[in-house]
C-alpha positions as CSV (number, residue, x, y, z in Angstrom):
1,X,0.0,0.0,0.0
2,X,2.7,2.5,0.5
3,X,4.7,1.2,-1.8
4,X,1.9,1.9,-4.3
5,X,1.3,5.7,-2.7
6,X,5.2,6.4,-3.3
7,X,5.0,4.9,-6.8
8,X,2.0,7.4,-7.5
9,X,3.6,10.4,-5.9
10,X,6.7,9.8,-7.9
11,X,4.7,9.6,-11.0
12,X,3.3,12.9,-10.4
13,X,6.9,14.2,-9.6
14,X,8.0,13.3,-12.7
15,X,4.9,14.8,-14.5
16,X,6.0,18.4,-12.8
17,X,9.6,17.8,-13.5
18,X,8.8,17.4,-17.5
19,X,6.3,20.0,-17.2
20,X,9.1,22.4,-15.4
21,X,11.3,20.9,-18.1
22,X,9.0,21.8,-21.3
23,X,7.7,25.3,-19.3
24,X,11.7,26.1,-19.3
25,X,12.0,26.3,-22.7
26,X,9.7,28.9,-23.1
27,X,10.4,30.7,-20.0
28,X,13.1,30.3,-17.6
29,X,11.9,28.0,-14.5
30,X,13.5,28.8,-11.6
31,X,16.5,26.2,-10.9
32,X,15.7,26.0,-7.6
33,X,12.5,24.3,-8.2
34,X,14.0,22.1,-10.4
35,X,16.4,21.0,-8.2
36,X,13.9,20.4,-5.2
37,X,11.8,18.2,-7.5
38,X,14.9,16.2,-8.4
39,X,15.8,15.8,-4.8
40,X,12.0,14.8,-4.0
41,X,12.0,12.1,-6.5
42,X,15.6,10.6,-5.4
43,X,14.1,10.9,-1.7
44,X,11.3,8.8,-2.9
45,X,13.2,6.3,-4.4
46,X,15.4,5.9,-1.7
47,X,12.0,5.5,0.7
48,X,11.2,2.8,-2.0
49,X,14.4,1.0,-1.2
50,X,13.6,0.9,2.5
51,X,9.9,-0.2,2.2
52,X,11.3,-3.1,-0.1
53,X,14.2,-3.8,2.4
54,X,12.0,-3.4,5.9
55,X,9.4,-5.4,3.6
56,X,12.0,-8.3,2.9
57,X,12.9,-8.2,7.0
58,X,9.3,-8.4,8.0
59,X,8.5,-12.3,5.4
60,X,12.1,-13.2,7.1
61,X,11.0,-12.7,10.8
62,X,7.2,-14.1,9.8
63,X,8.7,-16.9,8.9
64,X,10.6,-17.6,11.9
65,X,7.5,-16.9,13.9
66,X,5.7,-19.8,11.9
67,X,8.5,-21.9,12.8
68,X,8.3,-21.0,16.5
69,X,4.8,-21.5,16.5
70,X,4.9,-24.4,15.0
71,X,8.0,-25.4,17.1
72,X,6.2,-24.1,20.4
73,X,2.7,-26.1,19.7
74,X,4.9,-29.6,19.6
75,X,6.4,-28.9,23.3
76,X,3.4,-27.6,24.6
77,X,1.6,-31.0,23.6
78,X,4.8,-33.5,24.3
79,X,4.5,-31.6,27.9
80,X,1.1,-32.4,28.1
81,X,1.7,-36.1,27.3
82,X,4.3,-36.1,29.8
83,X,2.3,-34.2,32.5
84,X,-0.2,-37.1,31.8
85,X,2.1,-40.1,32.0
86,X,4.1,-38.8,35.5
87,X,0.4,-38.5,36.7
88,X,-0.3,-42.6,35.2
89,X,2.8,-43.9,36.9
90,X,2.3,-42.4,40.6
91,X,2.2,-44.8,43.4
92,X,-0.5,-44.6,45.3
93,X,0.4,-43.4,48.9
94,X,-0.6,-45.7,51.6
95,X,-0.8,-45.6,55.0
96,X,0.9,-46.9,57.4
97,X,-2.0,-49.0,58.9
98,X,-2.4,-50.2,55.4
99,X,1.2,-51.4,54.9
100,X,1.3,-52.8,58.9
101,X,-1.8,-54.7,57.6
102,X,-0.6,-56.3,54.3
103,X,3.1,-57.0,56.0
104,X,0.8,-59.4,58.8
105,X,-0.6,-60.9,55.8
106,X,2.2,-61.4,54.1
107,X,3.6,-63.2,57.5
């Protein structure tokens, strides 16, 4: 989206710079116009650069967010089976009367 307002915005730069240009023919155009809308349009095109840089960044890190996601949902469901499994393979506490009782048995 602003790649697309920059790209217009430029376009119209470059309209008034060709207009300025033809207009100077016939009169003289003040230079220093000229020279701010050649400085506008390499200030856009450098803006271009760093949209198209920060927008190469951004699919880099959104892709390592997928992976950690991804990454993150595994643990969080190996924990769970874990979690589940130390809970399965608890002994069951006894008391002491209990064990008295089953060693009298056992004798």
């Amino acid at each position: 989206k602003v790649e697309n307002q920059l790209i217009i915005k430029c376009r119209t730069l470059d309209g008034h710079k060709q207009s300025l240009a033809l207009s100077s023919s016939a009169e003289q155009a003040p230079e220093d116009l000229s020279l701010r809308t050649t400085e506008l349009c390499e200030k856009v095109k450098s803006i271009e650069n760093q949209v198209a840089h920060l927008k190469t960044s951004m699919q880099s890190i959104l892709e390592q967010w997928k992976v950690y996601d991804e990454i993150y949902a595994e643990v969080n469901l190996m924990t769970a089976r874990y979690s589940y499994c130390i809970d399965q393979c608890k002994r069951p506490v006894v008391s002491l009367e209990a064990l008295e009782s089953q060693v009298k048995t056992l004798q």
